[in-house]
MARLUM-765217 format. One record per residue: x negated, y negated, z negated of N, C-alpha, C in turn. Coordinates in steps of 0.2 Angstrom, whole numbers, plus 2048, in hexadecimal, padded with zeros to 3 digits. Atoms other than C-alpha are relative to their C-alpha. Layout:
REM MARLUM-765217
XYZXYZXYZ;...
***
This chain:
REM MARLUM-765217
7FC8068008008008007FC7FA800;8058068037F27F47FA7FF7FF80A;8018027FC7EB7F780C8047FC805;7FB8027FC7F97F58168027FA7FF;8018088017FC7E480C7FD7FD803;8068047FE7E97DD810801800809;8018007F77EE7E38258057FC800;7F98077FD8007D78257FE7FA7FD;8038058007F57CB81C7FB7FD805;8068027FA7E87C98298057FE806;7FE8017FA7F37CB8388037FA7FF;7FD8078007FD7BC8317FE7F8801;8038067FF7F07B182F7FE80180A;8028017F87E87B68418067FD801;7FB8037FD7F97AF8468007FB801;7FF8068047FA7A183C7FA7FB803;8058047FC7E779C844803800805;7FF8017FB7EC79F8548057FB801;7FB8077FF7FC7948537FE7FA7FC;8028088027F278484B7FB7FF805;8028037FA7E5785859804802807;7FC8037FC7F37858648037FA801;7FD8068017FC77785B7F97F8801;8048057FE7EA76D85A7FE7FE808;8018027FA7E876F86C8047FC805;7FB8037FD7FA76B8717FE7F77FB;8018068057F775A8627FA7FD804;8068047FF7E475786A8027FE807;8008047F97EB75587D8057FA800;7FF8067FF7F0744882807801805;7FB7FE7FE8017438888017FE807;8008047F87FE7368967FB800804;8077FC7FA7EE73E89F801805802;7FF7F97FA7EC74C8AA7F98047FA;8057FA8037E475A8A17FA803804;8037FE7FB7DC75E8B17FE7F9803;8058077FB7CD7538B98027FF808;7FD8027FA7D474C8C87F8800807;8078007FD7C774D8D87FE7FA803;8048067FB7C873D8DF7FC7FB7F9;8058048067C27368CB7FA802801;8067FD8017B47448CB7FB7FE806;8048017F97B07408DE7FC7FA7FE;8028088037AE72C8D77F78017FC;8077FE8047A37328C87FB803800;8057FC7FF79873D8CE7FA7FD807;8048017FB7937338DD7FC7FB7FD;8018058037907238D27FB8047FB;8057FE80578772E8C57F9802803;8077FA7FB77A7388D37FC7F9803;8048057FB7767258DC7FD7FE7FA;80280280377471D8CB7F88027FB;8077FD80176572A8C57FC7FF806;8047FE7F875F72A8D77FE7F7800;80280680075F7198D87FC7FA7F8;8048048067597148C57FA8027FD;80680080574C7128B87FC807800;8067F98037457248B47FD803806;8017FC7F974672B8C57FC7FC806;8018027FB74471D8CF7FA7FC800;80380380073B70E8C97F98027FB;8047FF8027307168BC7FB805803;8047FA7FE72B7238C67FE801809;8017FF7F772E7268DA7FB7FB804;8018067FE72C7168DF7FA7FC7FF;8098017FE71A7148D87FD805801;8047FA7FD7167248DC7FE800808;8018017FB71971E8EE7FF7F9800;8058097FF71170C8EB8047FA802;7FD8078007217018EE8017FC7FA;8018048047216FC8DD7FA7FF7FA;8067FF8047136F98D08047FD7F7;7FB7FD8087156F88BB7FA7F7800;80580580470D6E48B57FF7FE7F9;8028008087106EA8A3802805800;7FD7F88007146FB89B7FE804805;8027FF7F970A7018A97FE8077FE;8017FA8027097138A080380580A;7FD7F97FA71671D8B07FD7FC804;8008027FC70C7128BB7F9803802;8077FB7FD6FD71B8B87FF8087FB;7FC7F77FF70672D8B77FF8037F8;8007FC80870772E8A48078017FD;7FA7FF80071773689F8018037FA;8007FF80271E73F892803807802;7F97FB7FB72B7508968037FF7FD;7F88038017397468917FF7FA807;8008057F97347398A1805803805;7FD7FD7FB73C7438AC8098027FF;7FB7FC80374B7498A3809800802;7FA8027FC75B73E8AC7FF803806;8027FE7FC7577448BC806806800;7FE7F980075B7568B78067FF7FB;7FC8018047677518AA8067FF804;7FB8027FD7737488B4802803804;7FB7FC7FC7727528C38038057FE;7FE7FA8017767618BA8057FF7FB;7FB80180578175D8AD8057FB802;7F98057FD78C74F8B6801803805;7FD8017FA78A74F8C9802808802;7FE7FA7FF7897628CB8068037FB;7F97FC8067957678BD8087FD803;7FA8027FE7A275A8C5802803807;8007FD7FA79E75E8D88018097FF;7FE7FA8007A17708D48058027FE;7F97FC8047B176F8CA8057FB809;7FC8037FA7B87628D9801807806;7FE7FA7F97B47728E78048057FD;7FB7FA8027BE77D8DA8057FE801;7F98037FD7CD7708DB801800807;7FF8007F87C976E8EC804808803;7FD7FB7FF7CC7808EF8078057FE;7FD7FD8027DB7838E38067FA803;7FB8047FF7E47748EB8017FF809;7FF8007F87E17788FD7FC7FA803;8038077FB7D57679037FA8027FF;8097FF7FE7C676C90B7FC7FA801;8038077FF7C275A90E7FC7FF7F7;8048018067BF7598FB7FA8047FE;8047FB7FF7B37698FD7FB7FF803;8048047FC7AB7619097FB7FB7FF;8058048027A67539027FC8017FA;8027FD8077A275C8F17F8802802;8057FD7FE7967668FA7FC7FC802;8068057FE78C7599037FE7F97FC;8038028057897518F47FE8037FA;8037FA80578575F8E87FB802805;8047FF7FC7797638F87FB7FA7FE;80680580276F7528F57FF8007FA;8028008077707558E27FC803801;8047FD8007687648E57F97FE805;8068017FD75B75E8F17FC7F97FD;8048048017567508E87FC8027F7;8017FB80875575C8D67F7804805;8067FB7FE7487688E27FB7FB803;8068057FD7407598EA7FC8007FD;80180280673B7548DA7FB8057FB;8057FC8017357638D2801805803;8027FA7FE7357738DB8068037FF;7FD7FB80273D7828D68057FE7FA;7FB80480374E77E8CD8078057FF;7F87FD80275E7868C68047FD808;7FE8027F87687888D9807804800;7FE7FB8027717988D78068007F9;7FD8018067787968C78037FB7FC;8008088027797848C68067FF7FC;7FC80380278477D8BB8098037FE;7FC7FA80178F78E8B67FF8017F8;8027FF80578E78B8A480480A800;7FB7F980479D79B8A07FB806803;8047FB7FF7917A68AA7F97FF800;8067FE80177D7A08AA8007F97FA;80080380477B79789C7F87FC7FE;8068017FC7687988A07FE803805;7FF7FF7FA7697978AF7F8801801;8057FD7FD75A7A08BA8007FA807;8038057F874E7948C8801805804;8007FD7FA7507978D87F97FD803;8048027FE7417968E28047F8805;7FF8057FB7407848EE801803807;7FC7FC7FA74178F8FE8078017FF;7F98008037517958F68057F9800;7FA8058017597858F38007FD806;7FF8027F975477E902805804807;7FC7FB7FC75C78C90B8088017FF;7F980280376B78A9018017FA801;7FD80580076D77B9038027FD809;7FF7FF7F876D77C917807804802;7FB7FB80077B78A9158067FB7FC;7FA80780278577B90A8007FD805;8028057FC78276F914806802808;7FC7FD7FC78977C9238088017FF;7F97FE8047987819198057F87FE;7FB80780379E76D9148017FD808;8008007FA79B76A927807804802;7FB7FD8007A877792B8067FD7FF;7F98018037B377291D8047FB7FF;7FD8077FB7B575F924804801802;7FB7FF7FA7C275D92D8037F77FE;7FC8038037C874B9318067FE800;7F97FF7FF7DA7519358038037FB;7FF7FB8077D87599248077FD7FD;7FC8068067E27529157FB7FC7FD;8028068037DD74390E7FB8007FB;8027FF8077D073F8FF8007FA7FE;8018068037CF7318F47F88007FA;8058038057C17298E77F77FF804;8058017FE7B472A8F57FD7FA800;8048068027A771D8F17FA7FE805;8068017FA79A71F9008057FD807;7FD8017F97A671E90E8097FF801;7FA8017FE7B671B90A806804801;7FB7FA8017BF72C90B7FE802808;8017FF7F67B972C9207FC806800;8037F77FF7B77409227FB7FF806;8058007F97AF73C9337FB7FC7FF;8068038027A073292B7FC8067FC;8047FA80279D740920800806802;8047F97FC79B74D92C7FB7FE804;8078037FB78D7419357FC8007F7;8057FF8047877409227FE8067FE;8027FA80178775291F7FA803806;8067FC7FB77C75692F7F97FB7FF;80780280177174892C7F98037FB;8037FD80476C75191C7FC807802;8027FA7FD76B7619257F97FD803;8068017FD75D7599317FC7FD7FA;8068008077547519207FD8067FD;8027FA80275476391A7FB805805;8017FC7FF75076C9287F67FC803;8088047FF73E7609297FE8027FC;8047FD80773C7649177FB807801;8047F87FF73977791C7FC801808;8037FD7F873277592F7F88007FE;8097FB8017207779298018057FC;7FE7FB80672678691E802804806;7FE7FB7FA73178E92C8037FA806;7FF8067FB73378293C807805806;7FA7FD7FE73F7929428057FC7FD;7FA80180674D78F9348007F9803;7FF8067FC74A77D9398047FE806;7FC8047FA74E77B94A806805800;7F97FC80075D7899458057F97FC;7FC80680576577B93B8007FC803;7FC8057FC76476E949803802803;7FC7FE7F976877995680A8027FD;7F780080577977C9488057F9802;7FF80680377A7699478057FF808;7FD8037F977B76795B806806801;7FA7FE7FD78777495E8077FF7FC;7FA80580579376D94F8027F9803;7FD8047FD79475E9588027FA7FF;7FF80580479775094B7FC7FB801;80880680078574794C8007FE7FB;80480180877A7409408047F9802;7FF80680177E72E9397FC7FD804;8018047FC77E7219477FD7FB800;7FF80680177C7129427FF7FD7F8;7FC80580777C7049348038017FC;7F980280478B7049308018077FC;7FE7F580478B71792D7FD8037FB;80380080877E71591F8028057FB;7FD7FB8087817249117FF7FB7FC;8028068067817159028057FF7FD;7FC8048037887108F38007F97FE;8028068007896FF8F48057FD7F7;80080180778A6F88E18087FB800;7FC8068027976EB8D97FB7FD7F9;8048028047956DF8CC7FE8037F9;8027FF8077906E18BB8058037FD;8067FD7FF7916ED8B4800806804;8027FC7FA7926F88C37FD7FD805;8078067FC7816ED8CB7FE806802;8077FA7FF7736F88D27FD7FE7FA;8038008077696FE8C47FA7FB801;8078037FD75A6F58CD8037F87FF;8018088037636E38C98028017F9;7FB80280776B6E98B87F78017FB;8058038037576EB8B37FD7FA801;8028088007516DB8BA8037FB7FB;7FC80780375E6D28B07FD8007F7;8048018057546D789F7F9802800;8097FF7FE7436DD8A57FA7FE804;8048057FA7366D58B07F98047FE;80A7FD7FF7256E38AF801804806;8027FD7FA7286E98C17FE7FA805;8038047F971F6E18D0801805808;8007FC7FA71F6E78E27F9801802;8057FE7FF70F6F08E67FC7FE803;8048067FC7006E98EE801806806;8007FC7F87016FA8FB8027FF804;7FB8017F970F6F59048017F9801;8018057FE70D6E49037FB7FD806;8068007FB6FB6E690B804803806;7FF7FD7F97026F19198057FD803;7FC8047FD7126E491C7FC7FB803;8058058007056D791D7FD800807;8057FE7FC6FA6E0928802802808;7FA8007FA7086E49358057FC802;7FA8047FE7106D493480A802801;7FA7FC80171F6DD92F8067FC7FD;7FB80580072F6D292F8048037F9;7FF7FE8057346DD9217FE7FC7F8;8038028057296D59158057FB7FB;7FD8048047346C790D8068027FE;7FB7FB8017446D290B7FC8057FA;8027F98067386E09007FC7FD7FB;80380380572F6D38F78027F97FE;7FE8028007326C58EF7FD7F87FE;8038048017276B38EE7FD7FF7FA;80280280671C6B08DF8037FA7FD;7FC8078037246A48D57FC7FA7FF;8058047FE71469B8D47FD800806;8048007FB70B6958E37FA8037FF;8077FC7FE6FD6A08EA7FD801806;8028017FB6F36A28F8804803807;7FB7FD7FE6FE6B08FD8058027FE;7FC80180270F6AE8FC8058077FD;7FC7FC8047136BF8F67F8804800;8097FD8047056C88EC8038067FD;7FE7FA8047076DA8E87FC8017FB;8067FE8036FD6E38DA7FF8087FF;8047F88016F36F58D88058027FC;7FD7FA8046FC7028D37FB8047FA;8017FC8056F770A8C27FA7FD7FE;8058048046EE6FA8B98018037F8;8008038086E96FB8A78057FB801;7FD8038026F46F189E7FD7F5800;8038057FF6EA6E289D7FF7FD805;8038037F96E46E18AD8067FF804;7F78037FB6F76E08B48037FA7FF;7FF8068016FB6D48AA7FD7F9801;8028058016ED6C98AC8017FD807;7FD8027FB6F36C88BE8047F8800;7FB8047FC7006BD8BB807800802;7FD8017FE7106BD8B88077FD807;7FE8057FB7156AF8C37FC7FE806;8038037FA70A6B08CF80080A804;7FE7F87FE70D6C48D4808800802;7FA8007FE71C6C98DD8058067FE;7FA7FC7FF72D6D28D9801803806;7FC8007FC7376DC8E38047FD804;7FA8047FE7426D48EF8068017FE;7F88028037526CA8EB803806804;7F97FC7FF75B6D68F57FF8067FD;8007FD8057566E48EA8028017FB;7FD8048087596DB8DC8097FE7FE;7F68057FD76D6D68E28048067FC;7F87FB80377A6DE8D6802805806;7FE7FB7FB7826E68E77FB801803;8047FD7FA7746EB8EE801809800;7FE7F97FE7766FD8F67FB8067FF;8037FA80177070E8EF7FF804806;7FD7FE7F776D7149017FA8077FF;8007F97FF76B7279037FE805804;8047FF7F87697289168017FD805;8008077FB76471B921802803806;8017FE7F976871B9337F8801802;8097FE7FD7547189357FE8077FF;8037F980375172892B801805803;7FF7FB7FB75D7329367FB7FF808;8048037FB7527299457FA803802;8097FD80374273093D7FF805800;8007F880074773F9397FF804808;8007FC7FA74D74294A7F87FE806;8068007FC73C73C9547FB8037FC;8057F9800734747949802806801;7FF7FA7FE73D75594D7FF802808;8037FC7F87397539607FA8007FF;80680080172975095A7FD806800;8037FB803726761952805805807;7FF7F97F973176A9648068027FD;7FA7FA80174076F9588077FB804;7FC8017FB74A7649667FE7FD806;8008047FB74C75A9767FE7FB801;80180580174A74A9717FB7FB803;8058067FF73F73B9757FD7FD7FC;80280280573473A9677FF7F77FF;7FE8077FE72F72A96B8037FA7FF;7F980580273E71F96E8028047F9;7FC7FE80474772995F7FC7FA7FB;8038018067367219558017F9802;7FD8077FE73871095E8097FD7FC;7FB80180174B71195A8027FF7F7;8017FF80B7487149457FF7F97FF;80480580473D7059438057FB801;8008027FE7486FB94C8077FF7FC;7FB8008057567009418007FD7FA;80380380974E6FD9328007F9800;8028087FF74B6EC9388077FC7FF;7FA80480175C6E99398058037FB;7FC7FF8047636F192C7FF7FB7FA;80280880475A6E19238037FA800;7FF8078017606D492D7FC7FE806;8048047FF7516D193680280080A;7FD8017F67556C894A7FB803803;8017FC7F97526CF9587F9800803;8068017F97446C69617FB8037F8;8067FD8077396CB94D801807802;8007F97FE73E6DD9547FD803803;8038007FA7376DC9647FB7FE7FF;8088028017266D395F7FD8067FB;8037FA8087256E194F7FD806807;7FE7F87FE72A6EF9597FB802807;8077FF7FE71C6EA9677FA800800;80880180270F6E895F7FE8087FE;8047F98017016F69607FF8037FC;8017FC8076FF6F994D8068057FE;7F97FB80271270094D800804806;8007FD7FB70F70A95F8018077FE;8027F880371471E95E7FB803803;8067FB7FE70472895C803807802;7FD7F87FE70A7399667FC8077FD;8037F98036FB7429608027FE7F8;7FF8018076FE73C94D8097FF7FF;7F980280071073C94E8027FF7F7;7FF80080871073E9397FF7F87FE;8028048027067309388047FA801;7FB8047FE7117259418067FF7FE;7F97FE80772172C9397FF7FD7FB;7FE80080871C72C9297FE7FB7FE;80380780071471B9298057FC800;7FA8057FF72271292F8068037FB;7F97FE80473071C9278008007F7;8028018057267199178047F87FD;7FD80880272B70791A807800800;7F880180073C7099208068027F9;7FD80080573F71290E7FE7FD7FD;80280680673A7059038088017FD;7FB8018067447068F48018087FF;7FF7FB8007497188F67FB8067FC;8047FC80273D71F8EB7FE807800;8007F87FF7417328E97FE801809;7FF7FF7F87457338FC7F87FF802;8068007FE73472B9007F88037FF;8067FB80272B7348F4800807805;7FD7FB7FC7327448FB7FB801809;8038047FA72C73D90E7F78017FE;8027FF80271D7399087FC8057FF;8057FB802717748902800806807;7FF7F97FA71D7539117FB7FC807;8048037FB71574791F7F97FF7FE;8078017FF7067429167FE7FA802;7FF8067FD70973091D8037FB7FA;8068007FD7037249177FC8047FB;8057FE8086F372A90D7FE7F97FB;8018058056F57208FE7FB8047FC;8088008056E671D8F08048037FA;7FD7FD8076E97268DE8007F77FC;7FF8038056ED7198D07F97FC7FD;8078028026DF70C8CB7FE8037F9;8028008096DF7128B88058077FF;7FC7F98036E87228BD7FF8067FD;8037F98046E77328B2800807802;7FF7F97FD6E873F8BE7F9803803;8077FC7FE6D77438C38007FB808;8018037FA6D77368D2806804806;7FB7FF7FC6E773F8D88077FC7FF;7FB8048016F87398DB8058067FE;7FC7FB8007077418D5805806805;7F97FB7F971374F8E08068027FD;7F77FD8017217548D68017FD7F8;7FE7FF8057297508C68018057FD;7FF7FD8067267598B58068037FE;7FA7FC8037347658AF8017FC7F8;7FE80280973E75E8A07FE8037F9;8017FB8067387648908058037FD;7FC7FC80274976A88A7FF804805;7FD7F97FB7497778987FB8047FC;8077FC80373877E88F8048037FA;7FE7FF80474377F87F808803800;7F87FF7FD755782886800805802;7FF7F97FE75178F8937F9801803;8077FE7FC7407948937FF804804;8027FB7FA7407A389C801800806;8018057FA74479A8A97FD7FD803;8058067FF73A78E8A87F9805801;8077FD7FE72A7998A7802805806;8018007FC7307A28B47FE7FD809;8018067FC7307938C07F77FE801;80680380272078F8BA7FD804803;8017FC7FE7197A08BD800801809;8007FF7F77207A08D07FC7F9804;8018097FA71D78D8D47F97FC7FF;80880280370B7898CB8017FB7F8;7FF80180570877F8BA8067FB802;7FB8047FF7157738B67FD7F97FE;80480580070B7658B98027FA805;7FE8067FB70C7538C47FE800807;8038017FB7007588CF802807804;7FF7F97FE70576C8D38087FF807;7F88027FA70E76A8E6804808801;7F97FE80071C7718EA7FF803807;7FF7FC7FA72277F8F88027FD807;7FE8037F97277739067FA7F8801;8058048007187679027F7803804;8037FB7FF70C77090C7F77FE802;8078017FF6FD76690F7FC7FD7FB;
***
């Protein structure tokens, strides 16, 4: 009897639990919200979160952007001469894994369970640049498992082949899943909701990827144009066709004027000043910005990775900023320039995986970029003939990656990225840098991943080499 009590006392409690976290669950929901996250708010969120780490302080300005010598450090000048800590790195991998891909993944679930491929679509071709700017970045990366808390909780890397491969197969499949006779979507923030621009941004991406792998596998690669052109949409045309989030005001500014507005230890670098300089490059007054004090030359970069002192003793006022249009609350987080598809494509006749006309395609980039600034006509004409900017047919990299160096200004990851595949230009390591006279190649793994999900993590390490600044990466190949 006693037993039999102790068994009708338990089940009544189990019941009794059950039905208060029932009651607190019915109590904790909100009676005038949706329970369920809507796709066109997630589509919003996730786009605006992925551009403002790409485009901000940890990823962009403390780090990319001197790594490719458009910005320089004239105080605090520790990341400028590659000293870091494994927490530097940490938004990057934080944001895209825990925001953009956690939303972009539940958006193609609703997509799926509500019939609109158009929202799949677009999910996918931005969970494809999340993913390729996580791998740019460091290597070998959670791809597979991404962002599955209920099933990898530590999640296993994928090799960089792997992701890259995968992300060619997305990239495929959001293509497909385009349609702009589809149904409709809302919150889109790059283009407006225009299905027919995002199947020209989805293939641009594709041609940015299948360059990433053409020294690796130059097959794969021209399998992935020869996709593109029989799909039939084209890469992004034009100007106007820009991938970009173009900012608002405060406080939805670009992050790059929402620092300016209480920091001032960034300068514009003396590398690209010298090389705007030296090319007579119409661009120059757009990327940089007047010494505030009169100087011999009216815009004065300074060395990348000075002592503290010696940065300073520069001269604030007599050293150049960024340019105003950088600095502009609206200025645009831009993603994928028409130049860039210009570039890409004259490098790919370049390397035979098309028909093209290297050439013009390379003439047609620069020419773009000129006017993606503003800058007239007859300045395009006098730039674009002169000798120093000519395409070298034997040096096709050099040519490329030289000019497209400049056309990404600002774009720091992106450039970095470039950069290290072409090899153009060859920049010097850091005056007072700590690398042994090298420059860095990939970002450091976050230190929570060493403590979160090591065996992971040493596995990574184990395939990919140490987890160092300087250890390149499988699509970095010279």
């Amino acid at each position: 009897m006693k037993l039999k009590y102790i068994t009708i006392v338990a089940g009544l409690f189990l019941l009794l639990t059950a039905s208060c976290k029932k009651e607190l669950v019915r109590i904790n929901q909100n009676p005038n919200g949706s329970q369920t996250a809507q796709p066109n708010y997630l589509l919003t969120a996730a786009t605006k979160a992925t551009a403002d780490t790409y485009w901000g302080v940890a990823n962009s300005m403390d780090a990319s952007l001197l790594f490719v010598q458009y910005w320089a450090k004239i105080q605090y000048t520790d990341p400028d001469r590659y000293i870091y800590t494994n927490s530097s790195f940490q938004e990057l991998w934080t944001v895209g894994y825990a925001k953009s891909i956690v939303d972009l993944n539940q958006i193609i679930k609703l997509a799926d369970a509500q019939g609109n491929k158009n929202y799949k679509g677009v999910a996918l071709v931005l969970r494809s640049w999340t993913f390729a700017l996580l791998t740019d970045a460091y290597g070998d990366i959670p791809y597979k498992q991404a962002a599955n808390i209920d099933q990898s909780i530590t999640p296993a890397y994928d090799t960089q082949k792997d992701v890259y491969y995968g992300i060619l197969d997305d990239l495929k499949a959001a293509q497909a899943a385009l349609d702009p006779a589809g149904k409709a979507i809302a919150g889109d923030i790059i283009y407006g909701n225009n299905i027919s621009l995002w199947k020209k941004f989805a293939n641009s991406l594709r041609l940015r990827i299948a360059l990433r792998i053409a020294d690796r596998d130059a097959v794969k690669a021209k399998q992935a144009l020869d996709d593109v052109q029989a799909e039939g949409s084209g890469y992004i045309s034009s100007n106007s066709e820009i991938a970009q989030l173009v900012y608002l005001d405060s406080p939805n500014q670009n992050p790059v004027s929402n620092l300016f507005d209480t920091r001032d230890d960034y300068r514009i670098s003396k590398t690209i000043v010298d090389k705007l300089i030296a090319l007579n490059d119409p661009r120059l007054p757009i990327y940089a910005s007047p010494t505030q004090d009169p100087t011999p030359q009216t815009y004065v970069g300074i060395p990348n990775g000075l002592l503290v002192g010696d940065a300073s003793s520069l001269g604030f006022t007599k050293t150049s900023k960024p340019g105003a249009y950088f600095r502009a609350p609206h200025a645009p987080a831009v993603i994928v320039s028409y130049a860039e598809v210009l570039f890409d494509r004259a490098e790919a006749a370049a390397r035979g995986l098309t028909a093209e006309n290297a050439a013009s395609l390379y003439s047609q980039a620069i020419t773009a970029s000129l006017r993606q600034y503003g800058i007239a006509d007859a300045a395009i004409t006098t730039y674009t003939a002169s000798a120093a900017v000519q395409y070298d047919a034997t040096n096709y990299k050099k040519s490329i990656g030289e000019q497209k160096w400049i056309a990404l200004f600002g774009q720091g990851l992106e450039a970095f990225a470039e950069w290290r595949r072409l090899d153009y230009p060859q920049l010097q390591p850091a005056v007072a840098g700590t690398l042994g006279g090298k420059l860095p190649v990939r970002f450091i793994y976050p230190g929570t991943e060493q403590s979160l999900n090591g065996a992971s993590y040493k596995a990574a390490v184990a395939d990919q080499g140490p987890d160092l600044l300087t250890t390149k990466l499988w699509f970095d190949v010279n």
